[in-house]
MARMITI-544028 format. One record per residue (C-alpha): residue number from 1; residue in one letter; x, y, z. Coordinates in steps of 0.1 Angstrom, whole numbers, padded with zeros to 4 digits, always signed. Layout:
REM residues N
NODE   fivex   selo       X       Y       Z
NODE     NUM      A       X       Y       Z
...
REM end
This chain:
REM residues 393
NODE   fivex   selo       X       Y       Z
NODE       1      X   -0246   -0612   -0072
NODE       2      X   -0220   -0622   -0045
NODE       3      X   -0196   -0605   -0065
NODE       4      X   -0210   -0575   -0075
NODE       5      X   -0216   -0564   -0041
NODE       6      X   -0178   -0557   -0032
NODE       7      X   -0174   -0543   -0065
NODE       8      X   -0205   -0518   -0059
NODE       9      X   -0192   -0505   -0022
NODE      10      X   -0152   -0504   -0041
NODE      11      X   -0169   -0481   -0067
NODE      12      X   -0189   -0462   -0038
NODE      13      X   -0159   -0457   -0022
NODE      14      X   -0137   -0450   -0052
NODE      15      X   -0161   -0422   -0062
NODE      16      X   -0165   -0407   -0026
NODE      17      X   -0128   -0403   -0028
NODE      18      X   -0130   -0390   -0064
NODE      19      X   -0155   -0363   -0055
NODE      20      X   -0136   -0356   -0021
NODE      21      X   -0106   -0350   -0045
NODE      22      X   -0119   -0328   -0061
NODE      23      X   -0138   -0307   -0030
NODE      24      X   -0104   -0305   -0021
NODE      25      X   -0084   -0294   -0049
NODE      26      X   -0116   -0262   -0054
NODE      27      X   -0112   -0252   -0015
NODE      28      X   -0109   -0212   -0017
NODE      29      X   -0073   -0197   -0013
NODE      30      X   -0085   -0172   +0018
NODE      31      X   -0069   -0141   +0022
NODE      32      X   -0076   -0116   +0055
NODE      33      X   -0077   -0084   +0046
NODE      34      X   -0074   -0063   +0075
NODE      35      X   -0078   -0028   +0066
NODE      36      X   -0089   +0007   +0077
NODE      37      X   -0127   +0009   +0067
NODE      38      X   -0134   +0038   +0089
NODE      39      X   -0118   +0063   +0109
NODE      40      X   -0095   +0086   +0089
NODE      41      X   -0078   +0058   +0070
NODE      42      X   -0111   +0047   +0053
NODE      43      X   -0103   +0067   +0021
NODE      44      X   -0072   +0043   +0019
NODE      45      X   -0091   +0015   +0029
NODE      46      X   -0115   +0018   +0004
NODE      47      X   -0091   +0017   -0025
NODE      48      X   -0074   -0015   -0010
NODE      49      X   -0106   -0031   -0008
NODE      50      X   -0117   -0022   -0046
NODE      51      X   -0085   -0036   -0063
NODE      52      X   -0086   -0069   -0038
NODE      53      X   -0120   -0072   -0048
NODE      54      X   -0112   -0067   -0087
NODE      55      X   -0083   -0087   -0091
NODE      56      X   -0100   -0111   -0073
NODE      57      X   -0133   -0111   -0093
NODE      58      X   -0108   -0115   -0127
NODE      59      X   -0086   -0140   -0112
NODE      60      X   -0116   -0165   -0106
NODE      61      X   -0134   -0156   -0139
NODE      62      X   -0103   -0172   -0154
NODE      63      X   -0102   -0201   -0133
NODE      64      X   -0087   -0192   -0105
NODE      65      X   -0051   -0203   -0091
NODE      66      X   -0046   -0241   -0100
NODE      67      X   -0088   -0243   -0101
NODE      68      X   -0086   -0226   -0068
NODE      69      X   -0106   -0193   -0061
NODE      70      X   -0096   -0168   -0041
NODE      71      X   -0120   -0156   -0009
NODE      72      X   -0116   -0124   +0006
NODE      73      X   -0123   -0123   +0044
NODE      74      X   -0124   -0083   +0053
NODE      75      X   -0115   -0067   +0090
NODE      76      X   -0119   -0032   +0099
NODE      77      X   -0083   -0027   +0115
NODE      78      X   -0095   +0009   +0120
NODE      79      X   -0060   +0025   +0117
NODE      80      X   -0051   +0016   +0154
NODE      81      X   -0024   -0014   +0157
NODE      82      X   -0038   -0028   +0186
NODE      83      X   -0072   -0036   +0170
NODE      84      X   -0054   -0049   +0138
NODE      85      X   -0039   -0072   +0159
NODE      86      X   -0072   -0086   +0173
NODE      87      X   -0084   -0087   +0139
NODE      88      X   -0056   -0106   +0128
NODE      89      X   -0055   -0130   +0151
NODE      90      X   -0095   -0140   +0143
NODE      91      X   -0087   -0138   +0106
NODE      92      X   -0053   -0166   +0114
NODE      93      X   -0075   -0186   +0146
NODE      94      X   -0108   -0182   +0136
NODE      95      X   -0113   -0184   +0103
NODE      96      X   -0080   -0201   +0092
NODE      97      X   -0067   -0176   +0064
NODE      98      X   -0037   -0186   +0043
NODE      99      X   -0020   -0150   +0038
NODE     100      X   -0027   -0114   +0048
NODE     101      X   -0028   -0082   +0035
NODE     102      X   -0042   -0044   +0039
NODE     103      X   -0028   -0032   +0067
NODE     104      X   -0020   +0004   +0058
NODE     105      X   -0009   +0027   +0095
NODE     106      X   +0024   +0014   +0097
NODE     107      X   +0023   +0003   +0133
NODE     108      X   +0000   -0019   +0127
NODE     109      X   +0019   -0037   +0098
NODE     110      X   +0051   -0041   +0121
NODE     111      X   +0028   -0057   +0150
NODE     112      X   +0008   -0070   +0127
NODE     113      X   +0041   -0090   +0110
NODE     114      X   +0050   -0107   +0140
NODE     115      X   +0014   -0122   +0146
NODE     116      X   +0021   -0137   +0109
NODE     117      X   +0055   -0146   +0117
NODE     118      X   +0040   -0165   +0151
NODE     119      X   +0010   -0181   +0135
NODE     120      X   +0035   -0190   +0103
NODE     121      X   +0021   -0168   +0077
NODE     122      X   +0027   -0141   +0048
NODE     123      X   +0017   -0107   +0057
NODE     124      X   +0021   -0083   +0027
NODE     125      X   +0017   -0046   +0027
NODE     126      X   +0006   -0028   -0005
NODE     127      X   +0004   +0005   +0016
NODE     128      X   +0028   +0010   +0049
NODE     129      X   +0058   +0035   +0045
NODE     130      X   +0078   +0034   +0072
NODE     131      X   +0114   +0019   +0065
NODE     132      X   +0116   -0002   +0094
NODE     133      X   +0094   -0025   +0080
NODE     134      X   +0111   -0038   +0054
NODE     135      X   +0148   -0027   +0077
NODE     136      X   +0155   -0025   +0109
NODE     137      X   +0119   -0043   +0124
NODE     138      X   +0118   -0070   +0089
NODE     139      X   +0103   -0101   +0093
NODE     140      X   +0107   -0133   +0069
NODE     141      X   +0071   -0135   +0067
NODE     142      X   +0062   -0097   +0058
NODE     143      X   +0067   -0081   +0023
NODE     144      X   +0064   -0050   +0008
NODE     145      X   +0049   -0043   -0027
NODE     146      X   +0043   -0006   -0025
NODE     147      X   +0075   +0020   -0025
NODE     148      X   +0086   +0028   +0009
NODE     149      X   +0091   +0063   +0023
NODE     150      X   +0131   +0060   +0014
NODE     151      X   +0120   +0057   -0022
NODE     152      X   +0092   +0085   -0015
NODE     153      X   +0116   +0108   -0004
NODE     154      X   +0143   +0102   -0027
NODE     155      X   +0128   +0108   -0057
NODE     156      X   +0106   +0137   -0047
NODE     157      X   +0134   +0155   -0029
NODE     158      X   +0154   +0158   -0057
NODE     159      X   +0125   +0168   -0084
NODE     160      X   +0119   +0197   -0055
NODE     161      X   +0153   +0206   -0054
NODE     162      X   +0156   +0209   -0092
NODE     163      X   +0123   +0221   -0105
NODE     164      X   +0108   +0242   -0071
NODE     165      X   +0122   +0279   -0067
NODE     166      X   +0133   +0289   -0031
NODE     167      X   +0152   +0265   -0001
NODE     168      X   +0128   +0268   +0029
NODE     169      X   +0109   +0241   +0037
NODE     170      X   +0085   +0228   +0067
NODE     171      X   +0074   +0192   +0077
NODE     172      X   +0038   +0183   +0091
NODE     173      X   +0034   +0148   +0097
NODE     174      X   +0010   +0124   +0123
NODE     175      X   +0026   +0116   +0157
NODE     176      X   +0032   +0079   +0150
NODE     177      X   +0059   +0055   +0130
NODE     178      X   +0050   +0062   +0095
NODE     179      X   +0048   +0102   +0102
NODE     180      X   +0076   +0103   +0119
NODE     181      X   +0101   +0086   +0096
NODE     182      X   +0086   +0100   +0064
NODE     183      X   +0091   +0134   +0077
NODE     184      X   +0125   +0120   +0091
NODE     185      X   +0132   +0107   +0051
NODE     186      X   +0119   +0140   +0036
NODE     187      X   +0143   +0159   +0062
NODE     188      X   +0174   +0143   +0057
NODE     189      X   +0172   +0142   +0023
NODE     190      X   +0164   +0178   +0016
NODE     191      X   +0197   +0188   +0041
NODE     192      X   +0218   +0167   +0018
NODE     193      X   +0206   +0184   -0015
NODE     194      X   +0212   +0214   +0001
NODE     195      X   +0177   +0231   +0015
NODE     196      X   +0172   +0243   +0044
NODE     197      X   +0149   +0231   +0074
NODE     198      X   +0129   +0252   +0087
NODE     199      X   +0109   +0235   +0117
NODE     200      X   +0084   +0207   +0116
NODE     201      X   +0050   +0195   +0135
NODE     202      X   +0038   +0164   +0147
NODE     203      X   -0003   +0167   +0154
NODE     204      X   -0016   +0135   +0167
NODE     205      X   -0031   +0112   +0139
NODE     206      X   -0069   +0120   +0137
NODE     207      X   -0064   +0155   +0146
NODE     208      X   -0094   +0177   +0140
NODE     209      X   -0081   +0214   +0144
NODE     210      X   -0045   +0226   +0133
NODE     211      X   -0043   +0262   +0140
NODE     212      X   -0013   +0260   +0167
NODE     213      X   +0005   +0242   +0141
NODE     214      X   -0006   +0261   +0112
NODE     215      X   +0011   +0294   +0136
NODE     216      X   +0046   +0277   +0134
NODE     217      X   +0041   +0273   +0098
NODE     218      X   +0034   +0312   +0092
NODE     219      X   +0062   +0321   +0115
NODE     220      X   +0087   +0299   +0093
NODE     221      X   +0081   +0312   +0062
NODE     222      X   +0086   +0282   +0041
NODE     223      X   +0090   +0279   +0005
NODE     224      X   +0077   +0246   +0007
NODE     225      X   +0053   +0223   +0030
NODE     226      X   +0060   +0190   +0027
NODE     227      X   +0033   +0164   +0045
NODE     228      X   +0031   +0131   +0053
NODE     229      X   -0004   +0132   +0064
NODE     230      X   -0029   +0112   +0050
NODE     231      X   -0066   +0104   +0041
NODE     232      X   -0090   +0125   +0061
NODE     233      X   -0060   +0144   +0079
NODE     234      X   -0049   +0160   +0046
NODE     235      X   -0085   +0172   +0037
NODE     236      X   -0083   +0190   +0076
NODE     237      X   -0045   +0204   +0071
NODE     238      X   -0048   +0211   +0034
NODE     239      X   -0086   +0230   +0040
NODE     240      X   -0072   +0250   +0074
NODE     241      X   -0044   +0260   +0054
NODE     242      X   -0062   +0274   +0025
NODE     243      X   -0092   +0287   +0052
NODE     244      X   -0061   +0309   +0072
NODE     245      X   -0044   +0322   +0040
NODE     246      X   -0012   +0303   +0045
NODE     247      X   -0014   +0291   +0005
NODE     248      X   -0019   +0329   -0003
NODE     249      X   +0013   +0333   +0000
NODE     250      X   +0020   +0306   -0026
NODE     251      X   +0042   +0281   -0012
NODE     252      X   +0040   +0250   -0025
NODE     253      X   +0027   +0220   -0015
NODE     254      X   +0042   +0187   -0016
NODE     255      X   +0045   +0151   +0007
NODE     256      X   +0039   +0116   +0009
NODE     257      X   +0022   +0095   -0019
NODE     258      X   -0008   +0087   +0004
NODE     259      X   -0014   +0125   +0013
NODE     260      X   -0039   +0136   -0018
NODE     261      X   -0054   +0106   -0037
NODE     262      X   -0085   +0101   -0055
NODE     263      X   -0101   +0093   -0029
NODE     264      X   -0099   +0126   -0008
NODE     265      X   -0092   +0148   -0032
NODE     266      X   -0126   +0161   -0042
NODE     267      X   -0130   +0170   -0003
NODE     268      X   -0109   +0198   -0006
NODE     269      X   -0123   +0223   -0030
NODE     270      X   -0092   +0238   -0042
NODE     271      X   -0069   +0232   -0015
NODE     272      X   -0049   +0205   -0031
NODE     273      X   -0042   +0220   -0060
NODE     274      X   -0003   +0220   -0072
NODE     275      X   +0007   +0193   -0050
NODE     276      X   +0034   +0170   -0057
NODE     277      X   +0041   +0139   -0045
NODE     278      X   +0064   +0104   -0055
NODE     279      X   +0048   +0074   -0060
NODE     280      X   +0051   +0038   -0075
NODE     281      X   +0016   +0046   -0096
NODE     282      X   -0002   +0072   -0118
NODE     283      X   -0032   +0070   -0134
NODE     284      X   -0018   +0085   -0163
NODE     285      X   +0007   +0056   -0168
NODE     286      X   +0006   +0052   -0210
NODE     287      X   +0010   +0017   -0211
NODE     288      X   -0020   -0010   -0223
NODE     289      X   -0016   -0028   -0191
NODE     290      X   -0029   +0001   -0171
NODE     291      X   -0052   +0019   -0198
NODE     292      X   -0072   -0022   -0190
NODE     293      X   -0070   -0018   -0155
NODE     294      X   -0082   +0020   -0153
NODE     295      X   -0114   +0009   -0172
NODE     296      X   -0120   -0022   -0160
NODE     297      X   -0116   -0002   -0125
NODE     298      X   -0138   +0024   -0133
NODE     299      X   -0163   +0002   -0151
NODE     300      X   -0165   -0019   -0116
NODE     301      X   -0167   +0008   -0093
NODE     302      X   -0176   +0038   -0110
NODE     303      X   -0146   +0055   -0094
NODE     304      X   -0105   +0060   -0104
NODE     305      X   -0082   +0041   -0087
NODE     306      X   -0053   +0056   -0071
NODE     307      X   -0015   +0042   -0060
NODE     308      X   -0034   +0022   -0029
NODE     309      X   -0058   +0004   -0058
NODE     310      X   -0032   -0004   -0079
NODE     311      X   -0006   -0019   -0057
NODE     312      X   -0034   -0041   -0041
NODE     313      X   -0045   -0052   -0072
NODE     314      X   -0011   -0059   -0084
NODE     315      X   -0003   -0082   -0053
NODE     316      X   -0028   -0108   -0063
NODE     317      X   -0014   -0112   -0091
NODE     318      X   +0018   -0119   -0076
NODE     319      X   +0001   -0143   -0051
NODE     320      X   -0011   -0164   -0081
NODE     321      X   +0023   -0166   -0098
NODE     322      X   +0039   -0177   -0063
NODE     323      X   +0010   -0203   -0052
NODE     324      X   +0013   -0221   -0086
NODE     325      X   +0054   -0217   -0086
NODE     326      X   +0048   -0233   -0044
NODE     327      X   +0023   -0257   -0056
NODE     328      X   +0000   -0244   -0026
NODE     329      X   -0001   -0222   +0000
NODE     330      X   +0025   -0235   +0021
NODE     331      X   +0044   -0211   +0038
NODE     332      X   +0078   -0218   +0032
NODE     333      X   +0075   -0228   -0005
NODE     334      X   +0058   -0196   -0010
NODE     335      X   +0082   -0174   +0009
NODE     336      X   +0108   -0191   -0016
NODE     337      X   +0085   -0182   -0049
NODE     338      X   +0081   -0147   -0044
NODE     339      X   +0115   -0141   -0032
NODE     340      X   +0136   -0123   -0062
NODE     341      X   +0100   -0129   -0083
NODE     342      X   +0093   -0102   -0111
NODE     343      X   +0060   -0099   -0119
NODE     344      X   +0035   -0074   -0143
NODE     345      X   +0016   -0053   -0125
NODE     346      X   -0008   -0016   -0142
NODE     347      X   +0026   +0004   -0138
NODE     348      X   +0051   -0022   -0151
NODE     349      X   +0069   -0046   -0141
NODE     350      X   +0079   -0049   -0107
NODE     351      X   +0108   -0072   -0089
NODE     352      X   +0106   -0082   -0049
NODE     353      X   +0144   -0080   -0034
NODE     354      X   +0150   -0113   -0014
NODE     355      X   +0171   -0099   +0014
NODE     356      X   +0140   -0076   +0024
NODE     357      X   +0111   -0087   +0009
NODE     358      X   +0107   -0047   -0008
NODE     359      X   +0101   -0046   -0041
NODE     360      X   +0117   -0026   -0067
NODE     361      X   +0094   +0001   -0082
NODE     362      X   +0098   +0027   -0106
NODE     363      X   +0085   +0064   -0092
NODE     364      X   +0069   +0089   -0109
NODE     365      X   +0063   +0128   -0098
NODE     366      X   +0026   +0139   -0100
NODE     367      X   +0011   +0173   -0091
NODE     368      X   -0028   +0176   -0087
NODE     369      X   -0043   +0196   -0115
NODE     370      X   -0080   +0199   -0105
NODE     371      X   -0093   +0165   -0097
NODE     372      X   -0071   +0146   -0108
NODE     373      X   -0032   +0142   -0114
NODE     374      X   -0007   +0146   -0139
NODE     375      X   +0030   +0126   -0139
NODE     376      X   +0058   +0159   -0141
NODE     377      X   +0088   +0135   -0136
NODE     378      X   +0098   +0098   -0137
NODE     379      X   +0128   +0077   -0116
NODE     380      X   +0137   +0045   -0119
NODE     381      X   +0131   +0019   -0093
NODE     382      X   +0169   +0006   -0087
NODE     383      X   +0177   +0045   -0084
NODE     384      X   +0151   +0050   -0056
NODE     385      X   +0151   +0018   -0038
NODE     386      X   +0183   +0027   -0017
NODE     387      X   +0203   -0003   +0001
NODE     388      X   +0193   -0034   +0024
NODE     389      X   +0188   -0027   +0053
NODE     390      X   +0175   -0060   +0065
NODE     391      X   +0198   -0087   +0085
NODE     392      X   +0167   -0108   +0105
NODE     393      X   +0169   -0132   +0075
REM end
């Protein structure tokens, strides 16, 4: 009996550990998602938080990431950087998260990015446009998955220019970063294929009435209106327009990625119809890989996914890939895995650039037809992409 004492408390203590092991080893991989779930971002929101929440639901069916599953942790960053912050900083303090995504007004992913570079985490985009973030404002702890408005503009410009009779064109686009140097993207570009510019406004983002700008529009004639409005903005442009006769006149319609989607499209009776746009998905994508996701989508949520779905959905696949390359969720192993990583995503295969953390993404041209969309034109990702811009890291 003397002796099995001390050999009882060794196996007590060698099973605590054992079962303490293995606690550990199933401790959920958190990741904040601060996103815009109202306000006139919610559409966009809404989208993130679907393909999150199915990748996430698949990813832990199979076992999750080295018997680790994935928790989602949601903020409402309400499209306003300085709340996003706040947000973030409870998601990094508070509840201790590991990486971040869903940030989608673009100021908020640039302040956003140096409260991940401060607290030592990831912070990746599936949705933010403006250059800078991947450029001139890059960060060694922010990514990009989603194509930028360089690779927007790029590719749409020059389908415009080819396929689009007439040269005129006005730009509309929200008074803040990502507006700004879309509509800066789209008017450069068109000058250099030769079209001419023709004025452009700047409405404050969660405007409600456009008629003074919708007045400079009539007044310049355009052949084409390209927008880089977005969500509930685009049902209030695209509607006013229709409601003061402007699209009588036929000009055509075109803009950023995240103008029309499936998630505001219905709310504009007609308004949307014809409108192009570049972006790094389409539903109608005719590969397996994406016929799976569109139905396991719509099965889920009883709704189509658009670009903003797909890219977040995409991204946790490319989190699993780096966190078993790292071996964890350290921050500097993982920065090194997804670096120069290629990973399958519903439109293909996509590659992250290491020197700025933007990944490489093949476009596609789509024009609304109805409800839905149709892909007119295709360019490859290393076309679009343009050059590095980044020299933080």
């Amino acid at each position: 009996m003397s002796r099995s004492k001390p050999m009882t408390r060794w196996m007590t203590t060698a099973l605590a550990f054992a079962f303490a092991g293995l606690a550990h080893a199933a401790d959920p991989i958190k990741v904040g998602v601060v996103t815009p779930l109202s306000g006139s971002y919610a559409p966009i929101g809404k989208q993130v938080r679907l393909g999150a929440e199915l990748a996430v639901k698949e990813i832990n069916a199979a076992g999750g990431v080295n018997g680790r599953p994935f928790e989602l942790l949601f903020e409402d960053e309400e499209a306003n950087p300085s709340v996003a912050v706040r947000k973030a900083e409870k998601l990094l303090q508070q509840d201790k998260v590991d990486l971040l995504t869903g940030t989608v007004n673009s100021g908020a992913t640039l302040a956003v990015g140096q409260i991940a570079e401060r607290n030592d985490r990831i912070l990746v985009t599936t949705v933010s446009y403006a250059p800078s973030i991947t450029g001139a404002q890059c960060s060694p702890n922010v990514f990009r998955v989603n194509a930028n408005a360089f690779m927007q503009s790029s590719a749409l410009t020059s389908w415009l220019i080819k396929n689009v009779p007439g040269k005129r064109y006005f730009f509309i686009g929200p008074d803040y970063e990502m507006g700004r140097s879309t509509i800066a993207a789209f008017q450069a570009d068109i000058k250099r294929l030769g079209g001419t510019d023709t004025g452009s406004s700047f409405p404050p983002l969660g405007a409600k009435d456009f008629t003074p700008y919708i007045g400079q529009i009539r007044a310049a004639r355009p052949d084409v209106i390209m927008t880089a409005t977005a969500g509930n903005d685009t049902v209030r442009l695209l509607t006013q327009l229709k409601e003061y006769g402007i699209l009588a006149s036929h000009p055509h319609l075109a803009g950023a990625a995240g103008a029309v989607t499936q998630e505001n499209i219905g709310a504009m009776a007609g308004a949307a119809e014809g409108f192009l746009s570049a972006a790094g998905y389409a539903i109608d994508i005719d590969t397996p890989a994406n016929k799976k996701f569109v139905a396991a989508f719509k099965k889920e949520f009883q709704t189509e996914p658009d670009l903003f779905g797909a890219d977040t959905y995409g991204l946790f696949y490319l989190f699993k890939q780096a966190i078993e390359k790292a071996g964890g969720t350290d921050t500097a192993k993982l920065r090194a895995a997804m670096e120069d990583a290629s990973w399958e995503t519903p439109q293909g295969m996509k590659t992250m650039r290491k020197g700025d953390h933007q990944a490489i993404v093949d476009m596609v041209v789509v024009q609304v037809k109805g409800d839905g969309f149709r892909t007119v034109g295709r360019v490859p990702g290393n076309e679009a992409v343009g050059p590095d811009n980044c020299d933080r890291f």
